[in-house]
ROTI-887476 format. One line per 10 residues: number of its first residue (from 1); their letters; for each residue z, x, y of N, C-alpha, C. Coordinates in pm, whole numbers, m for minus. Each point is the difference from the previous one (the first is absolute). Layout:
<nodes>
NUM = a = Z,X,Y,Z,X,Y,Z,X,Y  ...
</nodes>
This chain:
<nodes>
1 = xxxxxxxxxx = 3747,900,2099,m66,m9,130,m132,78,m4  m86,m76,30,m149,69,14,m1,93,102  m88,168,m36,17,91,123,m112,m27,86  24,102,115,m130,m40,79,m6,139,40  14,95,m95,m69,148,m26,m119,m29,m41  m103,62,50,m151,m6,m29,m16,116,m103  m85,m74,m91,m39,122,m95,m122,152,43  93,78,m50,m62,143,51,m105,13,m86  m158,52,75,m80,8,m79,m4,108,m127  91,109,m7,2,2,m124,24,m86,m125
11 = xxxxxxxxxx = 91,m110,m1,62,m82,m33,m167,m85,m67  m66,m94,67,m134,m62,10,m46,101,m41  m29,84,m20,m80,88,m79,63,40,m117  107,4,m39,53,42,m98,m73,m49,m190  m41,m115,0,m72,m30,m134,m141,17,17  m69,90,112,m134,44,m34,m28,122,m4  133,63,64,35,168,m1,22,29,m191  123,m100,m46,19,10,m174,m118,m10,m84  m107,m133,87,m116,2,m110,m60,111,m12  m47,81,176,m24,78,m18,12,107,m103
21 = xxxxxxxxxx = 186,85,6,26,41,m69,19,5,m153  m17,m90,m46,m29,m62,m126,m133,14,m68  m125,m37,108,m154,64,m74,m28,190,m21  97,8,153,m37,191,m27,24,9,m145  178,m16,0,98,65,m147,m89,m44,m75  m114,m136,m24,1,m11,m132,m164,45,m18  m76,100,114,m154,m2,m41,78,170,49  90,17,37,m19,173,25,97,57,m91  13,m42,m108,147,96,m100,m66,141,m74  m149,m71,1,m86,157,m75,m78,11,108
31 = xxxxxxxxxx = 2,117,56,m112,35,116,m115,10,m15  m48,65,m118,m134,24,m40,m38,m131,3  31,m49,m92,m52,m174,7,m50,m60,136  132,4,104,m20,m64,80,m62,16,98  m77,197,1,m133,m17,69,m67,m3,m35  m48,m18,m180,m108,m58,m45,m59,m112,8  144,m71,2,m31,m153,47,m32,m32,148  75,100,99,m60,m21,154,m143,30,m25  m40,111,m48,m182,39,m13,m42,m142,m30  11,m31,m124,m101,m99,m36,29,m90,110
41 = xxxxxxxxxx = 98,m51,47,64,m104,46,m131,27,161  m1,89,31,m58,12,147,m190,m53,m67  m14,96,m119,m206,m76,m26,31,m171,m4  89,m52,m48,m1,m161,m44,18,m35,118  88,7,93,m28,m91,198,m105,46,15  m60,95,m31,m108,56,114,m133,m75,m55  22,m34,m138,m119,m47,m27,m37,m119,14  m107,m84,m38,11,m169,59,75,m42,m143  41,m147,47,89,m41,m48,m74,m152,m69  30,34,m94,m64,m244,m68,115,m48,8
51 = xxxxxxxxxx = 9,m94,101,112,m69,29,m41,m120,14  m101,m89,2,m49,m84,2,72,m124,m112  18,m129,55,86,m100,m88,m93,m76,m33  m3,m106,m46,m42,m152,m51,m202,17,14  1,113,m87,m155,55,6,m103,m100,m74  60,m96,m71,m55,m78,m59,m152,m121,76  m71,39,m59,m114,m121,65,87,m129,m10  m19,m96,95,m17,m162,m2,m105,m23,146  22,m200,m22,m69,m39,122,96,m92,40  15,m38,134,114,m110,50,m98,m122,34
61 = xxxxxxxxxx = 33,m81,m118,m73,m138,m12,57,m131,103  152,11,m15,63,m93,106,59,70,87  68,m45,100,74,m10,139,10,m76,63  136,m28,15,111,m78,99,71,53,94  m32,m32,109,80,83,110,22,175,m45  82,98,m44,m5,65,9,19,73,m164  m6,m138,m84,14,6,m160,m89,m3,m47  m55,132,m81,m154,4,m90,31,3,m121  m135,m93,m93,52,52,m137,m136,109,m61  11,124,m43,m50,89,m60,m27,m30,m142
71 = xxxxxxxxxx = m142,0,m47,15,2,m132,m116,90,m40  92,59,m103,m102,134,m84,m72,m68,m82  m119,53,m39,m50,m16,m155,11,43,m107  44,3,m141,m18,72,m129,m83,93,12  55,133,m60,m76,113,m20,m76,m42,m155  74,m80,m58,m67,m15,m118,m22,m151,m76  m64,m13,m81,m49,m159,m40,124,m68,27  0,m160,40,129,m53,79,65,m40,m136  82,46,m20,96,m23,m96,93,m180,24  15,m17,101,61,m159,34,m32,m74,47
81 = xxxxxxxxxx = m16,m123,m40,m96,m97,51,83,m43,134  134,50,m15,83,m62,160,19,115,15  m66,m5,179,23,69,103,156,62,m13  53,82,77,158,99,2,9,m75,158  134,m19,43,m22,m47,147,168,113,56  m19,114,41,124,113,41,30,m80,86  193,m44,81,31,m5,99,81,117,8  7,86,107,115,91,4,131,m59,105  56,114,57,109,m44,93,m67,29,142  95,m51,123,m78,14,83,81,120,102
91 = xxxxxxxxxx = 92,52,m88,41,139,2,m75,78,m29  m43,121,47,m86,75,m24,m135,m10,m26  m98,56,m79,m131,m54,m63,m40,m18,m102  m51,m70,m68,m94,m9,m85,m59,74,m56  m21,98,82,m113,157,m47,110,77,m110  127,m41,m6,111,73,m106,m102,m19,m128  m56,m126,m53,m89,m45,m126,m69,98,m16  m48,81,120,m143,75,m24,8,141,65  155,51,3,13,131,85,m64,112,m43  m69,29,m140,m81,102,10,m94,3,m165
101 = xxxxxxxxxx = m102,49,17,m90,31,m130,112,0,m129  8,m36,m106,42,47,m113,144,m74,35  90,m54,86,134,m39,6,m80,m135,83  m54,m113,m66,m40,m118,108,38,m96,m130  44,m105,66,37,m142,m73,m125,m28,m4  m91,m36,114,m132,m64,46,m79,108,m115  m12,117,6,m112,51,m91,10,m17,m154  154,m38,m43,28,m22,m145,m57,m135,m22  28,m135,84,m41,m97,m46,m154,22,14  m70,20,82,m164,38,23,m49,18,m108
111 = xxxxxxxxxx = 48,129,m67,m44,95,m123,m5,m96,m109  114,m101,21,m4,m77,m94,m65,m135,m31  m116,12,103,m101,m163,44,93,m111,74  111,33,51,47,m114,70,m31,m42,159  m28,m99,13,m69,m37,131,128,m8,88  27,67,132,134,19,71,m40,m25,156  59,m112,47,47,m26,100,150,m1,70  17,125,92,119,m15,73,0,m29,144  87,m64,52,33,m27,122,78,152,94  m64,m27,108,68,130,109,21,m34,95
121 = xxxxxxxxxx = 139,m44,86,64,m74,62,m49,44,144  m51,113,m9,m12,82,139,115,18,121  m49,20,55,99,46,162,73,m146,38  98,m48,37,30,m123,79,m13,70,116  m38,m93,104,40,m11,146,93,m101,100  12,20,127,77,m115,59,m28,m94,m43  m148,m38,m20,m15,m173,m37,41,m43,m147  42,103,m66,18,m21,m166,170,m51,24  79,67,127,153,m58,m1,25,m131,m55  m41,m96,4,72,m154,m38,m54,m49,m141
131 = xxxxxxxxxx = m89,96,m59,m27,m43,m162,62,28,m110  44,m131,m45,133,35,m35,m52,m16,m213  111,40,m35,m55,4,m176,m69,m105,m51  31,m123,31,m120,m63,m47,m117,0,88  m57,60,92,m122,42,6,m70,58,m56  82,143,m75,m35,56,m69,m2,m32,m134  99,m106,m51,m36,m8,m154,m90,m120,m18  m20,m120,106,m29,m101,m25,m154,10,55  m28,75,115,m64,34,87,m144,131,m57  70,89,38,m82,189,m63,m22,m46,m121
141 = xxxxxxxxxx = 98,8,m64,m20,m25,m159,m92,m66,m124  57,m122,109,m73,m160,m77,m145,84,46  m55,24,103,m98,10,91,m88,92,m86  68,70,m63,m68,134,m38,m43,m81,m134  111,m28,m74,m39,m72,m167,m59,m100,25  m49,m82,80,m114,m85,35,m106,64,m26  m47,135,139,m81,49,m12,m89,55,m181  130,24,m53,m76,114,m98,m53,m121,m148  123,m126,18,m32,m90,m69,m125,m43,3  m28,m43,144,m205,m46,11,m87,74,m45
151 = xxxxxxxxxx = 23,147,43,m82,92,m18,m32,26,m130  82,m30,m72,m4,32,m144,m14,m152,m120  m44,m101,65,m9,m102,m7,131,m44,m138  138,21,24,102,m1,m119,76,m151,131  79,65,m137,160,m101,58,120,73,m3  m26,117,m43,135,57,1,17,162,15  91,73,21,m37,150,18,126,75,m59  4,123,m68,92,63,26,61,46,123  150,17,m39,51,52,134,95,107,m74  m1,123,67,65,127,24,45,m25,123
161 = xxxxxxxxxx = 147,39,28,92,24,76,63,122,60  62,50,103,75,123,m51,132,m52,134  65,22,m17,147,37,64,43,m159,138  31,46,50,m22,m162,147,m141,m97,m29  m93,88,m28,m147,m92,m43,8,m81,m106  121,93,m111,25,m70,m108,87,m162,8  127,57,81,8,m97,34,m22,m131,65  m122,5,61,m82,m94,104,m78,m42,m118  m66,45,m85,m62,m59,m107,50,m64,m90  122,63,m53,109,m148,m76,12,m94,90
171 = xxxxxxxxxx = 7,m5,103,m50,m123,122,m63,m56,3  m138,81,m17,m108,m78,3,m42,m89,m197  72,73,m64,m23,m51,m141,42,m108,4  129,m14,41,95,m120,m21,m53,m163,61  m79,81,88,m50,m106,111,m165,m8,m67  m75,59,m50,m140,m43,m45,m36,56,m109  86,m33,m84,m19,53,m156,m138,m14,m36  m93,m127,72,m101,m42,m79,m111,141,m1  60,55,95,m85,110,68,8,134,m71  132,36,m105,54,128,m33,m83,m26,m148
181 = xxxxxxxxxx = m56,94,m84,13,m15,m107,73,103,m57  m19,101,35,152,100,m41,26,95,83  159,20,m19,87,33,172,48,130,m63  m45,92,44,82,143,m7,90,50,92  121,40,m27,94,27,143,34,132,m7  0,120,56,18,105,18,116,31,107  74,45,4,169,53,40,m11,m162,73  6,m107,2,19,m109,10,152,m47,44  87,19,140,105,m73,m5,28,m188,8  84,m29,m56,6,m169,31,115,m31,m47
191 = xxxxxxxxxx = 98,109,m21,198,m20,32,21,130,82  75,m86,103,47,99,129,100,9,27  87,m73,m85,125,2,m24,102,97,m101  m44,107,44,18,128,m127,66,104,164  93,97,m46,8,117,44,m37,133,m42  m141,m13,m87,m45,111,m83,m64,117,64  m44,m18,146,m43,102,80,74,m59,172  m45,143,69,36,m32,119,m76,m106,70  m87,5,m36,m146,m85,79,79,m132,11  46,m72,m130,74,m128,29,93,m8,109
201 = xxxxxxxxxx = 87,80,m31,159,11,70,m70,30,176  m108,38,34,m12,78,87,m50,m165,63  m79,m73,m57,m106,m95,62,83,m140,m3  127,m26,m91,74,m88,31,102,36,113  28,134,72,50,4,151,m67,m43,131  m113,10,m69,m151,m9,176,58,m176,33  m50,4,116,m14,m123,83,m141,14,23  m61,m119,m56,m162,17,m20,m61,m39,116  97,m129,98,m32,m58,117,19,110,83  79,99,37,20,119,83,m106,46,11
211 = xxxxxxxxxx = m35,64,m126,m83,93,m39,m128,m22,67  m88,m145,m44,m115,m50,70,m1,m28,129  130,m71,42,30,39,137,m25,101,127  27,112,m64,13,136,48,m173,63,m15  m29,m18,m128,m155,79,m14,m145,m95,m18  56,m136,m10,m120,m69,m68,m76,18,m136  m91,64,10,m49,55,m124,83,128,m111  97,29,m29,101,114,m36,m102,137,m55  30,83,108,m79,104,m4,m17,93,m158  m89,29,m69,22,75,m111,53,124,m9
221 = xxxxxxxxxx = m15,71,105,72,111,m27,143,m3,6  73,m112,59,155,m23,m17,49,m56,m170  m131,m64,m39,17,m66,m171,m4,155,m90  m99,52,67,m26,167,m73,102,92,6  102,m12,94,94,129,34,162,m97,m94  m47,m151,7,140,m20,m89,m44,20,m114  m125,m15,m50,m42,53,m151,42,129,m63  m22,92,109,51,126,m18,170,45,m28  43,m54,110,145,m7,12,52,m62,m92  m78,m47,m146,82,m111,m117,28,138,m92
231 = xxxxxxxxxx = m67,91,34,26,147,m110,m69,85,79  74,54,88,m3,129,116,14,133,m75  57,31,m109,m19,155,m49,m129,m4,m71  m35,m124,m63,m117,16,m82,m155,m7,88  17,m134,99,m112,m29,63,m35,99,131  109,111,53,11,28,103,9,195,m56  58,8,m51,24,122,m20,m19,97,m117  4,m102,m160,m78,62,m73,m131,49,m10  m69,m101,20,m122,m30,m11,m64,121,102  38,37,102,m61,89,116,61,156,m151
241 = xxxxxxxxxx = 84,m17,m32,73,143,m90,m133,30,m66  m24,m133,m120,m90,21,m72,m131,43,46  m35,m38,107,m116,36,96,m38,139,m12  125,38,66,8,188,23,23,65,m121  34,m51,m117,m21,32,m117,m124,8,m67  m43,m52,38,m193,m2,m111,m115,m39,165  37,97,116,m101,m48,120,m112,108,m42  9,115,m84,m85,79,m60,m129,m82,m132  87,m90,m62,m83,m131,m8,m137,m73,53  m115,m32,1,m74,m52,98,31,m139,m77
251 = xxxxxxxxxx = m24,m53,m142,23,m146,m36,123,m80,48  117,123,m8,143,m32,57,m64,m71,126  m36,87,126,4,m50,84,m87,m91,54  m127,m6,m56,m67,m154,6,80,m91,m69  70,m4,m60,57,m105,m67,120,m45,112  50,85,15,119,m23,140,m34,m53,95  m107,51,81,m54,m10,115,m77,m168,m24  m36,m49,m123,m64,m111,5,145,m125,m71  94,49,2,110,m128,m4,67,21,139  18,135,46,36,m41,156,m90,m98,79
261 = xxxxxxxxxx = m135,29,m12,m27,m86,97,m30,m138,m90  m13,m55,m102,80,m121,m60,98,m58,27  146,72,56,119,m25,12,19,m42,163  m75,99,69,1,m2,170,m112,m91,53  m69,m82,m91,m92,m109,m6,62,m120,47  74,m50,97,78,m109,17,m39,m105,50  m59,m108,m53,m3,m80,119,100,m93,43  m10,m70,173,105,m100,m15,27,m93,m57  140,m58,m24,m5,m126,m28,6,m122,73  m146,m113,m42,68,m122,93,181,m70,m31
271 = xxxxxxxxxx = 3,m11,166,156,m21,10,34,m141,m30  m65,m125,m47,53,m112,m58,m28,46,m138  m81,45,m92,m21,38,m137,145,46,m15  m21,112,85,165,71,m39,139,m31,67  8,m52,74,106,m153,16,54,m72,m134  m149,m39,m61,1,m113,m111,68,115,m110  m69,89,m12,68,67,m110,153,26,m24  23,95,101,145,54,9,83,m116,m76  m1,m115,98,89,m121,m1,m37,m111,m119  m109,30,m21,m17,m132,m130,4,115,m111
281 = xxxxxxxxxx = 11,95,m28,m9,81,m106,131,88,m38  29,111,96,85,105,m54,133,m93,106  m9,m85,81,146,m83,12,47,m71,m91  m82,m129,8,m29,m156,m63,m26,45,m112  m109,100,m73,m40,m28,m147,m29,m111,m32  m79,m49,75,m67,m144,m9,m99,m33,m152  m68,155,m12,m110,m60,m93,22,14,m132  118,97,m75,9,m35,m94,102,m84,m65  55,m94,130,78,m131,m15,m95,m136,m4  m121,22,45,m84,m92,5,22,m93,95
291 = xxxxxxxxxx = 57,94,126,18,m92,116,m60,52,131  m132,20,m15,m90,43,105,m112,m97,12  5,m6,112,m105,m123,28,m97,61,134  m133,m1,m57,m96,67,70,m135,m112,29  m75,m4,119,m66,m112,29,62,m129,m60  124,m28,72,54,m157,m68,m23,m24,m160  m3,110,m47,m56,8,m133,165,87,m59  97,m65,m167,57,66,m34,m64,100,m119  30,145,31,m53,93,m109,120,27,m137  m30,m115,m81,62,14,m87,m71,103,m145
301 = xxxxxxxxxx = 60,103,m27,m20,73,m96,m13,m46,m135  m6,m123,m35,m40,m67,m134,m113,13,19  m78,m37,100,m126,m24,m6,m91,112,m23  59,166,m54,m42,55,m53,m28,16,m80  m143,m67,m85,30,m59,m175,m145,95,m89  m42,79,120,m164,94,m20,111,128,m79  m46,62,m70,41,134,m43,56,99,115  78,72,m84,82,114,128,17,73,m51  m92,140,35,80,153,m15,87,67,112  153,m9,m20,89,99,124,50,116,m68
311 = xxxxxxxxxx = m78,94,84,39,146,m16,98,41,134  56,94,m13,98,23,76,36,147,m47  76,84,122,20,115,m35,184,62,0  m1,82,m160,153,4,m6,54,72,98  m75,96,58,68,78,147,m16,m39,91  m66,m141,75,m32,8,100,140,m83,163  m18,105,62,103,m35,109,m42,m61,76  m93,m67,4,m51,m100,88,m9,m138,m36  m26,m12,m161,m8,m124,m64,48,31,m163  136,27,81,111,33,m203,m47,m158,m120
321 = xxxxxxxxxx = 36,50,m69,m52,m70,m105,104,m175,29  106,0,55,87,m114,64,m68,m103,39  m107,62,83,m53,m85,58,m135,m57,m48  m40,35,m123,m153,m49,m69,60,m97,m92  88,71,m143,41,m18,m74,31,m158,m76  31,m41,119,13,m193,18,m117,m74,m2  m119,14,21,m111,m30,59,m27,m82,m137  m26,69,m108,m51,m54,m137,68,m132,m48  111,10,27,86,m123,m57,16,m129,102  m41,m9,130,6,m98,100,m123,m34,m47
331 = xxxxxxxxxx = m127,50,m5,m117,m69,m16,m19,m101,m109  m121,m98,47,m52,m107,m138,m84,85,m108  m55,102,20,m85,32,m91,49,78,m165  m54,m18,m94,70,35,m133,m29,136,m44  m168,24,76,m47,139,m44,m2,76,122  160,82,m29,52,133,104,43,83,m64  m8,93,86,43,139,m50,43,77,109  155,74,m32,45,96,100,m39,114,m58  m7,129,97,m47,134,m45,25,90,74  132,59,5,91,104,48,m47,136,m33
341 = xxxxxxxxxx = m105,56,171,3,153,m62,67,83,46  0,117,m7,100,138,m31,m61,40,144  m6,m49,77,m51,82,137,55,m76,165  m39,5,103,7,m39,108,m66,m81,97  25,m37,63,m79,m95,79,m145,26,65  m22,150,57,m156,23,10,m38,73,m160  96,52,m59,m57,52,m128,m104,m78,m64  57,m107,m22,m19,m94,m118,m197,m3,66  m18,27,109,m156,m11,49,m52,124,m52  56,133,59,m46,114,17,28,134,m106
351 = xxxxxxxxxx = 113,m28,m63,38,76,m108,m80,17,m108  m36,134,m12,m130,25,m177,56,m38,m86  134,m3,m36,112,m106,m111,m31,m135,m23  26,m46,109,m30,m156,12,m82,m53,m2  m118,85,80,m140,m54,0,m56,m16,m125  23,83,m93,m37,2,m140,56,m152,m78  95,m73,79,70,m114,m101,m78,m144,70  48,41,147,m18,m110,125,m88,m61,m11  m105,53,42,m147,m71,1,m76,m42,m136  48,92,m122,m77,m42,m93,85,m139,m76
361 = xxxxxxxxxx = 84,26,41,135,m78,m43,m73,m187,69  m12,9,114,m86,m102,93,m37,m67,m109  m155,97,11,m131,m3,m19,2,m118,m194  50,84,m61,28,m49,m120,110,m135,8  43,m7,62,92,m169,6,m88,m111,94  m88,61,79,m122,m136,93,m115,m26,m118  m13,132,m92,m95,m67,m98,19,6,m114  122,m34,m21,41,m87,m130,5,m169,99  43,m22,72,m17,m134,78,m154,m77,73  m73,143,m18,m135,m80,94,m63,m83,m83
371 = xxxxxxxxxx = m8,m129,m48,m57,m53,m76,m107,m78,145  m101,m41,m71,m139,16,101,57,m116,78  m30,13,144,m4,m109,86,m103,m82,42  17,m134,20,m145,m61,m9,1,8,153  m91,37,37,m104,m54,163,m5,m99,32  54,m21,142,m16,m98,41,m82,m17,167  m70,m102,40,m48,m12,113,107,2,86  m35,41,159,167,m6,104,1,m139,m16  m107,m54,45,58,m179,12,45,m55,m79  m1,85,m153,39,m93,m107,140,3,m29
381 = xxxxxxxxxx = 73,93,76,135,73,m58,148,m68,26  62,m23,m67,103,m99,m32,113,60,75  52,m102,116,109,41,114,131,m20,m59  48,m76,m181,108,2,m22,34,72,m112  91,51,7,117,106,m55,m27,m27,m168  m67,73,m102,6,m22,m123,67,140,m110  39,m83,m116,99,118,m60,m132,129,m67  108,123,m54,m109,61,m27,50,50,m125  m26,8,m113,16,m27,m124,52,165,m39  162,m27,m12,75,121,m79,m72,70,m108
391 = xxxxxxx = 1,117,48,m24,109,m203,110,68,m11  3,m33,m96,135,119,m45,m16,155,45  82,76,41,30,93,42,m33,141,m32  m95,79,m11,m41,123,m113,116,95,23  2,112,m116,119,60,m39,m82,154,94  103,63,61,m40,126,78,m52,93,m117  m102,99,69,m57,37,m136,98,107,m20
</nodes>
């Protein structure tokens, strides 16, 4: 029988009183220390702080309703004759690529002459409620790789992916291959039919019709607080430990202070996009059955026949390796490669480990493939679907 004793606020306080007690014991066991570390700890707040994110120059060439696409220039001679085309997720931001000097996806490919265009989904509003995923993949998407296609007078573009974006772009591959010339997928889910994290188990209970029902657009900070709640000692209570451990730190704490507000960066989601998702994805598992059908159009995954790099991360609790892992073997294309790293789901961006593999790792698999593209006029450019000629696979160095 359920009680209907109300909980005493000691009770509700009880796991922030422990965290509490948990940072003293573990920054006050040597005293000396720990007002050496309060000293310094008081010059580093007091002083100004570089907290500044996504510092990177670009210019926003397109826009659609409230979808821009940003594109940087090479810091150095352009190393690829095809453009980079980033989609991210429309969880969080984009600015993760470029969260700070010396730890940026965006400044590694730069450094390296690659010409980079990403998309930034921006804010939805009320009027964004009824746009539903194929707006966005058939719609934003197409819209954007139009754009960069003319501009660059080609026929085809790279595409970089990362996480839900990733998946909207195996969407969009499947559906306009003529358009991909090589598809990179980064924590990439497209089997949802796994119990490898909570995130699944959690998103095959929702009632997606409720949900939009109730909020319309699904507010981000409710997507942000179940993010948290998928690993509450780590996302909630370590992380503040470690804080008070190195706040005598000033890099510590610019570095902190600029993934909090990365993390507390939320925007909403439109509520038919995420309708479509819940239920054609982590219910149905529609797309890597090849039974999703988007603009009266079926997105069958053969028709992925352009090259594929999927990287994926061995720790990550948001997108376990369950759910990438399949991706390589449903597709048409011959030259793929999976690439399982040793890190986590924002790691694999931000980690000095990874960064050292990640990006150069890229960089070196788009140009072993860039073989020159010929130019073409817009009017001249061919509206049907053509194959794009397999290379065998290079060996990791």
């Amino acid at each position: 029988m359920p009680s209907d004793k109300k909980p005493q606020l000691s009770e509700l306080m009880a796991p922030y009183i422990m965290a509490g007690e948990l940072i003293m014991a573990r920054v006050a066991g040597d005293s000396a220390k720990f007002y050496d570390q309060v000293r310094r700890a008081k010059e580093v707040l007091l002083s100004p702080l570089e907290t500044d994110i996504a510092v990177t120059p670009y210019d926003v060439v397109w826009q659609e309703d409230r979808v821009k696409l940003k594109h940087y220039r090479p810091r150095a001679e352009r190393s690829l004759k095809t453009p980079l085309f980033i989609v991210y997720a429309q969880v969080n931001r984009e600015t993760m690529l470029d969260l700070q000097p010396g730890r940026s996806v965006v400044e590694t490919f730069l450094a390296a002459g690659i010409d980079i265009y990403m998309l930034d989904w921006g804010y939805p509003t009320r009027k964004d409620r009824f746009l539903d995923l194929d707006d966005h993949v058939n719609g934003y998407i197409d819209g954007a790789v139009d754009f960069i296609l003319e501009e660059n007078g080609l026929e085809q573009i790279n595409l970089m992916a990362i996480c839900q974006g990733g998946t909207m772009s195996v969407m969009y591959a499947a559906l306009h291959p003529e358009k991909v010339k090589n598809l990179v997928l980064t924590v990439t889910p497209t089997n949802f039919d796994h119990d490898a994290g909570l995130l699944n188990v959690w998103a095959r209970s929702l009632d997606p019709d409720k949900l939009v029902a109730s909020y319309g657009n699904i507010p981000g900070d409710i997507m942000n607080l179940g993010f948290l709640l998928l690993n509450p000692a780590r996302l909630m209570i370590d992380k503040y430990v470690g804080l008070m451990e190195n706040i005598h730190s000033k890099d510590f704490v610019e570095n902190f202070v600029r993934m909090e507000r990365w993390i507390f960066d939320s925007p909403d989601l439109p509520g038919e996009a995420f309708r479509d998702f819940i239920q054609w994805m982590f219910i149905e598992n529609r797309l890597i059955k090849n039974e999703l059908v988007l603009g009266g159009r079926k997105v069958d995954l053969r028709n992925i026949t352009m090259p594929v790099l999927n990287i994926y991360g061995k720790y990550d609790h948001l997108v376990p390796p369950a759910a990438c892992e399949q991706t390589t073997s449903r597709i048409g294309s011959t030259d793929k490669e999976d690439l399982c790293l040793d890190t986590g789901h924002i790691g694999i961006y931000v980690s000095s480990k990874t960064q050292r593999q990640f990006g150069p790792k890229i960089i070196r698999w788009l140009t072993e493939r860039d073989e020159s593209p010929e130019p073409v006029h817009a009017e001249a450019k061919k509206t049907a679907p053509k194959k794009t000629k397999a290379v065998p696979a290079a060996e990791e160095e």
